[in-house]
mmCIF file as gemmi writes it, N, C-alpha and C atoms, coordinates in Angstrom:
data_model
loop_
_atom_site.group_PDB
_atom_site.id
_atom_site.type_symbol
_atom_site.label_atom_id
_atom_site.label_alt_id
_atom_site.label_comp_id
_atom_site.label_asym_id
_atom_site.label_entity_id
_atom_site.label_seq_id
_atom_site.pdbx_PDB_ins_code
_atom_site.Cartn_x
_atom_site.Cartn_y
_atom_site.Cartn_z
_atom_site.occupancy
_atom_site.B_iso_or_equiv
_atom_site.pdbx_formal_charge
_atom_site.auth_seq_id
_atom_site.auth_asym_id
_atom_site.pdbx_PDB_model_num
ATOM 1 N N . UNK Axp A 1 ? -4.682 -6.608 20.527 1 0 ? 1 A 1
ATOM 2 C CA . UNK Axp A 1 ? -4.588 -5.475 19.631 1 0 ? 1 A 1
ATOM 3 C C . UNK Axp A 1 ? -5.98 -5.119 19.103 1 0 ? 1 A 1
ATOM 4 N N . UNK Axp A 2 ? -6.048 -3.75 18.78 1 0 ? 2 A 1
ATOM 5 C CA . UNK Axp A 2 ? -7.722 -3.691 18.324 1 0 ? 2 A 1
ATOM 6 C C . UNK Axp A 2 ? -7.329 -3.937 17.475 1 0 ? 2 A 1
ATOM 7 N N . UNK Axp A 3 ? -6.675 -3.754 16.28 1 0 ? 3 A 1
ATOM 8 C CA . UNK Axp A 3 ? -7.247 -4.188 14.85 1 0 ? 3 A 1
ATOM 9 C C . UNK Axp A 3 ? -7.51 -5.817 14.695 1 0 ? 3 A 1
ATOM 10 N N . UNK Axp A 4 ? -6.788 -6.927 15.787 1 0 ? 4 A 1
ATOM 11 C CA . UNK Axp A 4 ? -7.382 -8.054 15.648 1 0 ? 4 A 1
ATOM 12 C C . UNK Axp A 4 ? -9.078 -8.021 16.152 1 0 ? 4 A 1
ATOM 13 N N . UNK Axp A 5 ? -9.167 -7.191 17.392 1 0 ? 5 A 1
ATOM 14 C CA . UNK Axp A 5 ? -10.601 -7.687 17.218 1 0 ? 5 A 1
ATOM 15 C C . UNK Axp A 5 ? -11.637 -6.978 16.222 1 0 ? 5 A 1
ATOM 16 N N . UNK Axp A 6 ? -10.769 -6.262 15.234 1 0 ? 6 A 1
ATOM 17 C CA . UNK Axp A 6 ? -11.586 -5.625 14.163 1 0 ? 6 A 1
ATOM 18 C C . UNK Axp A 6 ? -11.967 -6.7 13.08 1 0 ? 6 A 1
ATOM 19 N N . UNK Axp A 7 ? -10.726 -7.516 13.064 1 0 ? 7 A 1
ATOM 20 C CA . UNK Axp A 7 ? -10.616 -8.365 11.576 1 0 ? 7 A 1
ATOM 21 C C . UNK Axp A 7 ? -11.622 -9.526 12.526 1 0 ? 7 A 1
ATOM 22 N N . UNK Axp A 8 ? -11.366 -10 13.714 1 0 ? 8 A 1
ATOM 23 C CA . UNK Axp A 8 ? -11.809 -10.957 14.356 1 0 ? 8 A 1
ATOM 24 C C . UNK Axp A 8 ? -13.986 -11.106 14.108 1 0 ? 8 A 1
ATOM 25 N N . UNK Axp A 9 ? -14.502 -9.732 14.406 1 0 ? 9 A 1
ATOM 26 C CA . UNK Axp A 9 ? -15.696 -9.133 14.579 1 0 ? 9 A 1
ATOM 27 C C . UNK Axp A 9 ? -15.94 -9.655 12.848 1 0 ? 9 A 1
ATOM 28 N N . UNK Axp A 10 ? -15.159 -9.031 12.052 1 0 ? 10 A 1
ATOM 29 C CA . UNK Axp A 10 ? -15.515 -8.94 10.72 1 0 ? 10 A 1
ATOM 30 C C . UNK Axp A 10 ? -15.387 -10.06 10.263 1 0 ? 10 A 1
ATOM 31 N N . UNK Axp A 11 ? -14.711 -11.291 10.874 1 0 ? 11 A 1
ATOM 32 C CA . UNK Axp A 11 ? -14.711 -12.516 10.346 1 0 ? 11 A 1
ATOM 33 C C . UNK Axp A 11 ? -16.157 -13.138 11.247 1 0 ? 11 A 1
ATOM 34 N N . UNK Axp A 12 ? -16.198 -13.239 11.481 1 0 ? 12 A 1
ATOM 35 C CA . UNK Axp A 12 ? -17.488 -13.773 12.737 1 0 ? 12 A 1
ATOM 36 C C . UNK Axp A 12 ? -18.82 -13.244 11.946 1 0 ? 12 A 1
ATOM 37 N N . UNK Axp A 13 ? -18.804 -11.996 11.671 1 0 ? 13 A 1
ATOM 38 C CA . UNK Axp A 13 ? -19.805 -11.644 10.789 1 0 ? 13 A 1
ATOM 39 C C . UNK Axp A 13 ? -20.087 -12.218 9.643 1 0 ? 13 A 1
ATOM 40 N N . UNK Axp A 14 ? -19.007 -11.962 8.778 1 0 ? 14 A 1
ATOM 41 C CA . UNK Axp A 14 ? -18.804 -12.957 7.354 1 0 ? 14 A 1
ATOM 42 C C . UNK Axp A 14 ? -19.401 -14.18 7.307 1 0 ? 14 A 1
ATOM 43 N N . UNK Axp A 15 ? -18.882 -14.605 8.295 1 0 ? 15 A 1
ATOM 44 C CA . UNK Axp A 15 ? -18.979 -16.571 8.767 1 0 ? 15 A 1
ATOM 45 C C . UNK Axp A 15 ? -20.439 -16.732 8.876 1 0 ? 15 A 1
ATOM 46 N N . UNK Axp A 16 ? -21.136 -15.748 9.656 1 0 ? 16 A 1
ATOM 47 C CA . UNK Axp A 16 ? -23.125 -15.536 9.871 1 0 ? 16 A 1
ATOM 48 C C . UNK Axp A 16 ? -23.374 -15.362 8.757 1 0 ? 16 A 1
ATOM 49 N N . UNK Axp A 17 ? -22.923 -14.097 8.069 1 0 ? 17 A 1
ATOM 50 C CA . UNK Axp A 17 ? -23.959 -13.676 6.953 1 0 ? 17 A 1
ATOM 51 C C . UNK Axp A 17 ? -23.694 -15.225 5.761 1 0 ? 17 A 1
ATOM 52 N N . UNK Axp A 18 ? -22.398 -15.993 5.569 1 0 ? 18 A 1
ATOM 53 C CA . UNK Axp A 18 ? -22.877 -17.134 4.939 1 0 ? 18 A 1
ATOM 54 C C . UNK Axp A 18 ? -23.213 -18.105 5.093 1 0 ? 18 A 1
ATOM 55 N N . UNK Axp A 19 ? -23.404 -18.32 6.301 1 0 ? 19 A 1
ATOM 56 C CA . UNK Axp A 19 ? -24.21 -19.578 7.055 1 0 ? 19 A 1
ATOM 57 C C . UNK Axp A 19 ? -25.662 -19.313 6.275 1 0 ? 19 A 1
ATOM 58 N N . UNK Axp A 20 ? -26.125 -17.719 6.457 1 0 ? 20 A 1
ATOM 59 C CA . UNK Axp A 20 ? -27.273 -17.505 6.427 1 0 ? 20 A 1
ATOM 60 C C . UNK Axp A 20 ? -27.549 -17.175 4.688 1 0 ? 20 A 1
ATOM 61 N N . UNK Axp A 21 ? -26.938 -17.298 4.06 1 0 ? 21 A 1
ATOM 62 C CA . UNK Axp A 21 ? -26.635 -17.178 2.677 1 0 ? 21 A 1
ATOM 63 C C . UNK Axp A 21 ? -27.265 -18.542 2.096 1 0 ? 21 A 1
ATOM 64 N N . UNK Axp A 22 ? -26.587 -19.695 2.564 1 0 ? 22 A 1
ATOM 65 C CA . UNK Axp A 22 ? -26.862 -20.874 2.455 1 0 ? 22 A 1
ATOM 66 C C . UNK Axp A 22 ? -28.477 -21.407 2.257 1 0 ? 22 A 1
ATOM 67 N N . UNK Axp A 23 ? -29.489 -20.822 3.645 1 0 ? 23 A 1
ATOM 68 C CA . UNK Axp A 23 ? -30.371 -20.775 3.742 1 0 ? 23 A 1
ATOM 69 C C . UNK Axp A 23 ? -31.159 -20.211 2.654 1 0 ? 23 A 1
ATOM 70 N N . UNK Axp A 24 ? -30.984 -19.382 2.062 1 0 ? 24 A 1
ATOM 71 C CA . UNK Axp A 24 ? -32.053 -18.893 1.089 1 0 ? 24 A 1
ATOM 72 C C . UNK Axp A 24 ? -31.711 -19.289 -0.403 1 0 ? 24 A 1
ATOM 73 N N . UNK Axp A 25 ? -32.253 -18.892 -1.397 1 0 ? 25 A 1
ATOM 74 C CA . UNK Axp A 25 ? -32.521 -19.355 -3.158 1 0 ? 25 A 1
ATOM 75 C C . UNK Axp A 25 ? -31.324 -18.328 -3.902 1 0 ? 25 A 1
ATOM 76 N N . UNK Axp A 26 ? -30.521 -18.785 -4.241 1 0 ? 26 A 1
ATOM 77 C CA . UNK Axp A 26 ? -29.449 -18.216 -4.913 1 0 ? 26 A 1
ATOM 78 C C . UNK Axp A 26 ? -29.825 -16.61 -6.179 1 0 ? 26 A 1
ATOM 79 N N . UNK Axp A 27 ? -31.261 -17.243 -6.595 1 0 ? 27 A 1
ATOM 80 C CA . UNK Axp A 27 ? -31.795 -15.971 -7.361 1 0 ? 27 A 1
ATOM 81 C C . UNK Axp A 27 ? -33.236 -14.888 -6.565 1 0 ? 27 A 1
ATOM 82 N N . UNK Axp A 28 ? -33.106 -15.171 -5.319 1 0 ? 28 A 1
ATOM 83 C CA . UNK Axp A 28 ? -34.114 -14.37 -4.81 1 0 ? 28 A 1
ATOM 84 C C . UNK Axp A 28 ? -33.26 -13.013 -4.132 1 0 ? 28 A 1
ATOM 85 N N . UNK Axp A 29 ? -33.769 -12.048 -4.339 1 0 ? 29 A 1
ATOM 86 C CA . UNK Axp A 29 ? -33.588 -10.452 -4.008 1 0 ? 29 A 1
ATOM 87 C C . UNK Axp A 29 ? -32.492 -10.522 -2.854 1 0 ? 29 A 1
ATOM 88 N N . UNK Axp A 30 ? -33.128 -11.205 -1.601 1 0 ? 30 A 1
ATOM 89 C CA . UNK Axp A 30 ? -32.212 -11.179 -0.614 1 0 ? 30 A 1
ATOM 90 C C . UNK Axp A 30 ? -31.203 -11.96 -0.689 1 0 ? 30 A 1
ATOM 91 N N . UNK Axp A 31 ? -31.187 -12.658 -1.599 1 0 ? 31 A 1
ATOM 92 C CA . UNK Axp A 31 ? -29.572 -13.543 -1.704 1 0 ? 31 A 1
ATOM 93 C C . UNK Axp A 31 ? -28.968 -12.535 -2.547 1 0 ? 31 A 1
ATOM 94 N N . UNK Axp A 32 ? -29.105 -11.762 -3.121 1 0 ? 32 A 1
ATOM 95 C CA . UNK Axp A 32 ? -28.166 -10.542 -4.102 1 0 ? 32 A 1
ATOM 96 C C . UNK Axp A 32 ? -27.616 -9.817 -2.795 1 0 ? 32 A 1
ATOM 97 N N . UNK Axp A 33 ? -28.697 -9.125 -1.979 1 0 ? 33 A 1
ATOM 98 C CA . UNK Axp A 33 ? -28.563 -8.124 -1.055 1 0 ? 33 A 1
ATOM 99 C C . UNK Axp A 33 ? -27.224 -8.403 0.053 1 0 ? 33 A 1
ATOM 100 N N . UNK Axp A 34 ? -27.876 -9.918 0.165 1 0 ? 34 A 1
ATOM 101 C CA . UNK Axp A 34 ? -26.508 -10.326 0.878 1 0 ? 34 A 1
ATOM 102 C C . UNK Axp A 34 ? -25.193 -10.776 0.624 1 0 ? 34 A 1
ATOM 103 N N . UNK Axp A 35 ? -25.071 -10.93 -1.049 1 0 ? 35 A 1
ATOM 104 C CA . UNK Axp A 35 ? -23.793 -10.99 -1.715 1 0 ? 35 A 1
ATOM 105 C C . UNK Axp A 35 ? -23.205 -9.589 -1.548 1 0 ? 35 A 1
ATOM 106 N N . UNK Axp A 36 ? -24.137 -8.991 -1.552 1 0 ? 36 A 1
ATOM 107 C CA . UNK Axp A 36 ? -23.552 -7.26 -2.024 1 0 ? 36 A 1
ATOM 108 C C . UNK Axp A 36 ? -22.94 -6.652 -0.388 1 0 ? 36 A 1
ATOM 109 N N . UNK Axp A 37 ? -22.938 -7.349 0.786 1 0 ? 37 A 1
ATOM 110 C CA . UNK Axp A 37 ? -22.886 -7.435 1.965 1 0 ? 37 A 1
ATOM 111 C C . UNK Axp A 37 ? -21.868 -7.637 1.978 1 0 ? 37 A 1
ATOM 112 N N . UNK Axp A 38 ? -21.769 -9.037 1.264 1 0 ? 38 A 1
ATOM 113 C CA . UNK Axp A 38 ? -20.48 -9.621 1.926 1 0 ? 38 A 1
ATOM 114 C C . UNK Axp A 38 ? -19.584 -9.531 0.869 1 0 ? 38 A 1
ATOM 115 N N . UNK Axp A 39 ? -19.761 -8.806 -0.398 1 0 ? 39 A 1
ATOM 116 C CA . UNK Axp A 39 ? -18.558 -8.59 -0.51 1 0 ? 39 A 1
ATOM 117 C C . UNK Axp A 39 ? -18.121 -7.226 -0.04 1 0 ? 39 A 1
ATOM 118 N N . UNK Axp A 40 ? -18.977 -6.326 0.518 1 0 ? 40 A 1
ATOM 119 C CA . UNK Axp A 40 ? -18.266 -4.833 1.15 1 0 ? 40 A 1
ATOM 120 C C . UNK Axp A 40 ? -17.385 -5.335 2.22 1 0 ? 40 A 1
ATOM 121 N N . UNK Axp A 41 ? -17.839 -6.233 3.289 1 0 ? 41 A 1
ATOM 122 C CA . UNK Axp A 41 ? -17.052 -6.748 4.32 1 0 ? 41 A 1
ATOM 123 C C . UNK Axp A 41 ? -15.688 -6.935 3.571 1 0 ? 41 A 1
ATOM 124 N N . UNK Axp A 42 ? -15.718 -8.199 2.802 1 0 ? 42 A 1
ATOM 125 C CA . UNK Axp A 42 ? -14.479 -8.333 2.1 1 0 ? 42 A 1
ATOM 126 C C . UNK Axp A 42 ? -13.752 -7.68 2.404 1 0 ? 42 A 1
ATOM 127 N N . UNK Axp A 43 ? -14.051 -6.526 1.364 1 0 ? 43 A 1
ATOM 128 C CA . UNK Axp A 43 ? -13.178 -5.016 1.154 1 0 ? 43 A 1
ATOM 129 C C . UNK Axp A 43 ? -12.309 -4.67 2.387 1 0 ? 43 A 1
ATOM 130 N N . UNK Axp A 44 ? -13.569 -4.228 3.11 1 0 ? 44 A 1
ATOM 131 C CA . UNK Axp A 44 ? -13.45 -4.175 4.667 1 0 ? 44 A 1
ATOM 132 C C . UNK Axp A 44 ? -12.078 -5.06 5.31 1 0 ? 44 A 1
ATOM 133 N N . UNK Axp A 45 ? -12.179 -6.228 5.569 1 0 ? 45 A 1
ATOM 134 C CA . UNK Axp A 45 ? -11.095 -7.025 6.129 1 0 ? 45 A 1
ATOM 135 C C . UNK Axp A 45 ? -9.88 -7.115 5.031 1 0 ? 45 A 1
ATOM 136 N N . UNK Axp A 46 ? -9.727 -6.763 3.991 1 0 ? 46 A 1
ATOM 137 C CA . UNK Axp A 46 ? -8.105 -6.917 3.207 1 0 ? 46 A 1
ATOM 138 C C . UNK Axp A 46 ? -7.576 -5.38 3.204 1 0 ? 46 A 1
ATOM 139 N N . UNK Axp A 47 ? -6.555 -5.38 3.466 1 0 ? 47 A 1
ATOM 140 C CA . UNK Axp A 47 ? -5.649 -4.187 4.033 1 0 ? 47 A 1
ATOM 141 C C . UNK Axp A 47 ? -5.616 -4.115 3.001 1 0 ? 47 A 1
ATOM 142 N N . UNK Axp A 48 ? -5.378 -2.338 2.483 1 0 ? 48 A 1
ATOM 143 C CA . UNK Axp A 48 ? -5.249 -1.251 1.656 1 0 ? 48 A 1
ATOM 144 C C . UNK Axp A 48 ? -4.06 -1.278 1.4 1 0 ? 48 A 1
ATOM 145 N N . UNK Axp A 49 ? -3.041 -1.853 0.545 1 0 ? 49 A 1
ATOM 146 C CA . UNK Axp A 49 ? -2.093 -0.785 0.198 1 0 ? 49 A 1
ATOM 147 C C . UNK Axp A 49 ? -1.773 -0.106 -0.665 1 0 ? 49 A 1
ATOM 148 N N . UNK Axp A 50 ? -0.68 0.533 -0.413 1 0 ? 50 A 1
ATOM 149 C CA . UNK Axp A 50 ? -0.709 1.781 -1.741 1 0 ? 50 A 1
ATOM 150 C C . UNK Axp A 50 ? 0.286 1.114 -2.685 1 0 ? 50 A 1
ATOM 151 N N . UNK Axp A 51 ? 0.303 2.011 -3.721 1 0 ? 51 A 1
ATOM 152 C CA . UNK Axp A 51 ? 0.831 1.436 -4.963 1 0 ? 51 A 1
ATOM 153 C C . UNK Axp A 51 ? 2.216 1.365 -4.894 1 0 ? 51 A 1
ATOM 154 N N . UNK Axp A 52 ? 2.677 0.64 -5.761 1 0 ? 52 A 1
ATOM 155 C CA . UNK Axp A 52 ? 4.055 -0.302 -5.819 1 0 ? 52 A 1
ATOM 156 C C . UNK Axp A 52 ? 4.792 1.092 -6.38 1 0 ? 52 A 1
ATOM 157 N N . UNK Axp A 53 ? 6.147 1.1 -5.961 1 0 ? 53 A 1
ATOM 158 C CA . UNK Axp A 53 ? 6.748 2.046 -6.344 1 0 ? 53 A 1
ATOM 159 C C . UNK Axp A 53 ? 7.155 1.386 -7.618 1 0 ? 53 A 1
ATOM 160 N N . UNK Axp A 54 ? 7.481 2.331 -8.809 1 0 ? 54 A 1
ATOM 161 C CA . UNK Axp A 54 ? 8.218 1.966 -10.014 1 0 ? 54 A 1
ATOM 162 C C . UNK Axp A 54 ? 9.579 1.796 -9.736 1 0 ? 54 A 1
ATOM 163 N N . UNK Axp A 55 ? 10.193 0.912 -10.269 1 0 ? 55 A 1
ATOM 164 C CA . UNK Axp A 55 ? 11.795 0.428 -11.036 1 0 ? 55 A 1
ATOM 165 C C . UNK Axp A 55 ? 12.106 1.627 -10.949 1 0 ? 55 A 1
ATOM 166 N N . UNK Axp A 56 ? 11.563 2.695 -12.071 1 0 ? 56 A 1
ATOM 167 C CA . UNK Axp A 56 ? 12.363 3.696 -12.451 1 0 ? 56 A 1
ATOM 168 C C . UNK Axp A 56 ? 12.565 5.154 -10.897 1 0 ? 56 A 1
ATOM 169 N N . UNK Axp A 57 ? 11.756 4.638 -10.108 1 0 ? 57 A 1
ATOM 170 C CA . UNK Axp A 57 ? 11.603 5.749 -9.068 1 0 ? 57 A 1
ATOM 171 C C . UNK Axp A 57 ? 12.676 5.574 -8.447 1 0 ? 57 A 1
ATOM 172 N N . UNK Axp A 58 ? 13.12 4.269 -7.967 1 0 ? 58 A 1
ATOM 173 C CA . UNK Axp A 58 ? 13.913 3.114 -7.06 1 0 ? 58 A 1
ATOM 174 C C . UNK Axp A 58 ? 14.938 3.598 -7.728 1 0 ? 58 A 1
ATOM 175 N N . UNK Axp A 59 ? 15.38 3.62 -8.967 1 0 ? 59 A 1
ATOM 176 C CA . UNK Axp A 59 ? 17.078 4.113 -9.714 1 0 ? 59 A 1
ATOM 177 C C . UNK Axp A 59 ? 17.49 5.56 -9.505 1 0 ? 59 A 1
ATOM 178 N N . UNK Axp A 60 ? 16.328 6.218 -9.775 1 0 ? 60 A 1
ATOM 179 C CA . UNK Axp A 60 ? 16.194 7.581 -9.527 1 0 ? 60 A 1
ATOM 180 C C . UNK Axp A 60 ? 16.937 7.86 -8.055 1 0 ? 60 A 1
ATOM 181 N N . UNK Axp A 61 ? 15.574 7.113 -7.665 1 0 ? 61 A 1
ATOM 182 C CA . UNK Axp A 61 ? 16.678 7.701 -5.934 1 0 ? 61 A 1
ATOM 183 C C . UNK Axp A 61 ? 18.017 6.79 -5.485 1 0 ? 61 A 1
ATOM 184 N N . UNK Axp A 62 ? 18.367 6.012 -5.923 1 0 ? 62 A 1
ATOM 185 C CA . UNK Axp A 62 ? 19.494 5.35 -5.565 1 0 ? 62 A 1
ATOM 186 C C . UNK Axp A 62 ? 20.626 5.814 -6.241 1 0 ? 62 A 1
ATOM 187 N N . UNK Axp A 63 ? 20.254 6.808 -7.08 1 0 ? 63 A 1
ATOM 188 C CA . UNK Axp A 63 ? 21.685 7.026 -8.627 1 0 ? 63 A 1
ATOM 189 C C . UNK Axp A 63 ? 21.641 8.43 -7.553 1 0 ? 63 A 1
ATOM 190 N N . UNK Axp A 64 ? 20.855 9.354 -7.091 1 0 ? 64 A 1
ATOM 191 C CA . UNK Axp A 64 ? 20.798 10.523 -6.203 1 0 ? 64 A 1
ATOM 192 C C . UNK Axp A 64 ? 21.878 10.236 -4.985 1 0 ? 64 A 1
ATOM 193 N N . UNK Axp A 65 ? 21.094 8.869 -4.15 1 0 ? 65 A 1
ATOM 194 C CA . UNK Axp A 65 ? 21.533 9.09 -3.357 1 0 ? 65 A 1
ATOM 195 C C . UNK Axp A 65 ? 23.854 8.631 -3.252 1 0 ? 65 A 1
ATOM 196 N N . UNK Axp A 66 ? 23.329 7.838 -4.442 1 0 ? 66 A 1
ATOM 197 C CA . UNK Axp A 66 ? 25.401 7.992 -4.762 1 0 ? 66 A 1
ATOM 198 C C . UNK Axp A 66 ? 25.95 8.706 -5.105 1 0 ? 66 A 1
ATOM 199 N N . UNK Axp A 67 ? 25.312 9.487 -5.98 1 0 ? 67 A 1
ATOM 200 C CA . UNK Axp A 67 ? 26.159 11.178 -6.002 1 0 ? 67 A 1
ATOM 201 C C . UNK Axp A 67 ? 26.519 12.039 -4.975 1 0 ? 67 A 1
ATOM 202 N N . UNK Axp A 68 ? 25.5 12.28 -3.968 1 0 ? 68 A 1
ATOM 203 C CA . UNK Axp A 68 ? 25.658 12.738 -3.041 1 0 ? 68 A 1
ATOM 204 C C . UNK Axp A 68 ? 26.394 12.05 -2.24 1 0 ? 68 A 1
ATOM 205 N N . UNK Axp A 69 ? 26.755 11.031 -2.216 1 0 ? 69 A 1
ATOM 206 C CA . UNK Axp A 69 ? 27.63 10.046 -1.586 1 0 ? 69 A 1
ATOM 207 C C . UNK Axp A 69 ? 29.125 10.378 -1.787 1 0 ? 69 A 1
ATOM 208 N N . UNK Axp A 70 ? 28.887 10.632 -3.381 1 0 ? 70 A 1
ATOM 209 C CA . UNK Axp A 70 ? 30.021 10.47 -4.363 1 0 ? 70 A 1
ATOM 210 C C . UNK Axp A 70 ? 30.779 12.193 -3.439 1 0 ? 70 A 1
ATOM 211 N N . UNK Axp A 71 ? 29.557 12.896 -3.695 1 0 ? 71 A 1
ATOM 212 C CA . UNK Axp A 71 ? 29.67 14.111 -3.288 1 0 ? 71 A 1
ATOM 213 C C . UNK Axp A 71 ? 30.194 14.823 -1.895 1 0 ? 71 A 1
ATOM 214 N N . UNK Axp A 72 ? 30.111 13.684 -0.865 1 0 ? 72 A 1
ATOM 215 C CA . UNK Axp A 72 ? 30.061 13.99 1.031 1 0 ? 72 A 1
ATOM 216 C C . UNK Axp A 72 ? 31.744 13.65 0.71 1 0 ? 72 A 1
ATOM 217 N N . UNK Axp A 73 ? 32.09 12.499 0.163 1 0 ? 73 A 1
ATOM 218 C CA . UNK Axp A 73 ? 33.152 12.058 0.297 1 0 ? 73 A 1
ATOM 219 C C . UNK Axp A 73 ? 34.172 12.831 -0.251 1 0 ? 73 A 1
ATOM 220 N N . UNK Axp A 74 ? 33.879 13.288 -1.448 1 0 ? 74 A 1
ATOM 221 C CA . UNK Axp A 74 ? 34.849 13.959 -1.987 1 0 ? 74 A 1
ATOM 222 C C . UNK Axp A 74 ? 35.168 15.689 -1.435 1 0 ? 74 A 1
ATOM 223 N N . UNK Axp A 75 ? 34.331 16.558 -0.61 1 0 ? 75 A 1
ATOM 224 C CA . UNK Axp A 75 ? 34.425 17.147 0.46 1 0 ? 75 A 1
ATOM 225 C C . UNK Axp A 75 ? 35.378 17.017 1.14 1 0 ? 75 A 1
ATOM 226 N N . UNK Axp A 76 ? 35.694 15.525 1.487 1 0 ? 76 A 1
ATOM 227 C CA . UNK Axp A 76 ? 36.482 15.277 3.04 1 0 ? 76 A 1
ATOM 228 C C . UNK Axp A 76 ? 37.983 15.887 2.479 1 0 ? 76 A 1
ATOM 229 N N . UNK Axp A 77 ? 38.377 15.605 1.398 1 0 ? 77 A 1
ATOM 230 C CA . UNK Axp A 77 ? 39.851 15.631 0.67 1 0 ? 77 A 1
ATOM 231 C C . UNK Axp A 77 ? 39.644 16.846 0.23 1 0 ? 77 A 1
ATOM 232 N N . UNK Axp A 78 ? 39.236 17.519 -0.404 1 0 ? 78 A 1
ATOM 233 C CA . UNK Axp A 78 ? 39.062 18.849 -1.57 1 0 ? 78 A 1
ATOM 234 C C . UNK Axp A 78 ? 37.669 19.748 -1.401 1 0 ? 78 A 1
ATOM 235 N N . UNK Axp A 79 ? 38.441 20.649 -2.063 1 0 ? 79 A 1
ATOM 236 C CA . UNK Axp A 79 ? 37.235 21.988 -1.619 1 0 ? 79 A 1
ATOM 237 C C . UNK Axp A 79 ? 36.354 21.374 -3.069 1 0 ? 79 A 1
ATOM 238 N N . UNK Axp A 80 ? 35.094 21.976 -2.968 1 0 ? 80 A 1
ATOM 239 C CA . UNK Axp A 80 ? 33.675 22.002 -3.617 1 0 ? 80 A 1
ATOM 240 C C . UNK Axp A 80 ? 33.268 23.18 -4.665 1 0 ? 80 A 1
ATOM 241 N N . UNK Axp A 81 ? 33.107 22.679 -5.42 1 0 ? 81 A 1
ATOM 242 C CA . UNK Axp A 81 ? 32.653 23.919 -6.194 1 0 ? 81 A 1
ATOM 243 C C . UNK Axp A 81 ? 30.981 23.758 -6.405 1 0 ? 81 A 1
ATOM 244 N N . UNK Axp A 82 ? 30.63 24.935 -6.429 1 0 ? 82 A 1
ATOM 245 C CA . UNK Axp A 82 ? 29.192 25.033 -6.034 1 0 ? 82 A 1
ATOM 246 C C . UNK Axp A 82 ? 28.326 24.006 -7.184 1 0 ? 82 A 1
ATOM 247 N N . UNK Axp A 83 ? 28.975 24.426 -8.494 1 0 ? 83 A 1
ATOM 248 C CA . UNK Axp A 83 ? 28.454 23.693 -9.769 1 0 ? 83 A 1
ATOM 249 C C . UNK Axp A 83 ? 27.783 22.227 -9.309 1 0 ? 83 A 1
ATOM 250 N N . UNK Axp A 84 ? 28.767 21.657 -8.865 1 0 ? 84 A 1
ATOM 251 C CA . UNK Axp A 84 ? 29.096 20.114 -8.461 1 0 ? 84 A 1
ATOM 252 C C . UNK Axp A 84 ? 27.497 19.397 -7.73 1 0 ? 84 A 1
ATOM 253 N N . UNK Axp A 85 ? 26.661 20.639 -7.191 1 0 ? 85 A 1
ATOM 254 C CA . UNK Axp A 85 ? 25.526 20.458 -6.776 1 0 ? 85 A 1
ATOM 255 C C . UNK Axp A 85 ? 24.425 20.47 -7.839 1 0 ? 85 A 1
ATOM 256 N N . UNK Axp A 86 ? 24.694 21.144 -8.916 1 0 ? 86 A 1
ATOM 257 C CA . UNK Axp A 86 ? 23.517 20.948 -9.839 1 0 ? 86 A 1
ATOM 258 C C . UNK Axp A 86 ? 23.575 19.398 -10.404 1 0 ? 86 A 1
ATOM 259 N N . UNK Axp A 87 ? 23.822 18.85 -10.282 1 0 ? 87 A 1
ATOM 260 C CA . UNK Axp A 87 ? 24.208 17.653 -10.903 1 0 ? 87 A 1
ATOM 261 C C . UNK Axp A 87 ? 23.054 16.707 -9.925 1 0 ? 87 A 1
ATOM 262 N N . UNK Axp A 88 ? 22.536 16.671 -9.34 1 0 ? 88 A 1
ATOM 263 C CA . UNK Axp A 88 ? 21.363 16.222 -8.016 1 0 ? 88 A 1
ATOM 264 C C . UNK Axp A 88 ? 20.113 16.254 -8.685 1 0 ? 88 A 1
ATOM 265 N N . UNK Axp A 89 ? 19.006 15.243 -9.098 1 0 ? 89 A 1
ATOM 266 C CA . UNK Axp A 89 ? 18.006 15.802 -9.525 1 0 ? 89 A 1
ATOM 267 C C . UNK Axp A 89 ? 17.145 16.636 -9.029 1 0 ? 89 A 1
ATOM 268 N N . UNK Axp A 90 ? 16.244 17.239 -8.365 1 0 ? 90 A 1
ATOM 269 C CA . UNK Axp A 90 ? 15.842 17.383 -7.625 1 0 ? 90 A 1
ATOM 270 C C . UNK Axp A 90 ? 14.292 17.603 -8.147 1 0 ? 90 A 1
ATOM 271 N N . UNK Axp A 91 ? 12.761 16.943 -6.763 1 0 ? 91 A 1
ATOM 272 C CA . UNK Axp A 91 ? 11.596 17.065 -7.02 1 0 ? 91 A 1
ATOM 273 C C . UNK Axp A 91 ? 11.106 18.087 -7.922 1 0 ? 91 A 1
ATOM 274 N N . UNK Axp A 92 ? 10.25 17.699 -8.438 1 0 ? 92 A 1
ATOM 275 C CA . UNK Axp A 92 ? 9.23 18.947 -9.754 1 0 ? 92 A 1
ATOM 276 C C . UNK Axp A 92 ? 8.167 19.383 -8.07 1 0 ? 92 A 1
C-alpha cells in the first residue's frame, strides 16, 4: 500500500534524524533545528482526524430518524396528513 511506504519512509527518517540528534549538544542551534524537524515529521506520521461528533448531534439524528420511522410505518395502514411532516427537524 502506498500509505505504508509513506509512514514506513517517515519512520526511517525519524529513526536518522535521532540517531543524529544524539550526536550533537542538547543546547546548540542545530539540536533546536532538529527538534523542530522532528517534531513536524511527527505531525506528519499521526493521522488527522476530525472531530468527535457530539452526544447531542447523535440524539438529534436518531430521535429524526424514528419519527420518520414512526412515520413510513404508519403510511402502510392510514392515509397522512401533510402536517405530520413538520414534526422532522430539519438542517439550518
Amino acid at each position: 500500500m502506498p500509505n505504508d511506504n509513506i509512514h514506513g519512509s517517515l519512520d526511517a527518517t525519524i529513526t536518522e534524524l535521532m540517531i543524529d540528534m544524539k550526536t550533537r549538544d542538547g543546547d546548540s542551534e542545530e539540536y533546536a533545528t532538529m527538534l523542530n524537524r522532528l517534531e513536524r515529521l511527527n505531525k506528519l506520521r499521526k493521522p488527522s482526524f476530525r472531530e468527535k461528533i457530539s452526544p447531542d448531534t447523535l440524539i438529534l439524528v436518531g430521535s429524526n430518524l424514528l419519527g420518520i420511522l414512526i412515520i413510513v410505518s404508519y403510511e402502510h395502514g392510514h392515509v397522512l396528513a401533510s402536517r405530520a411532516l413538520n414534526t422532522i427537524i430539519k438542517p439550518h
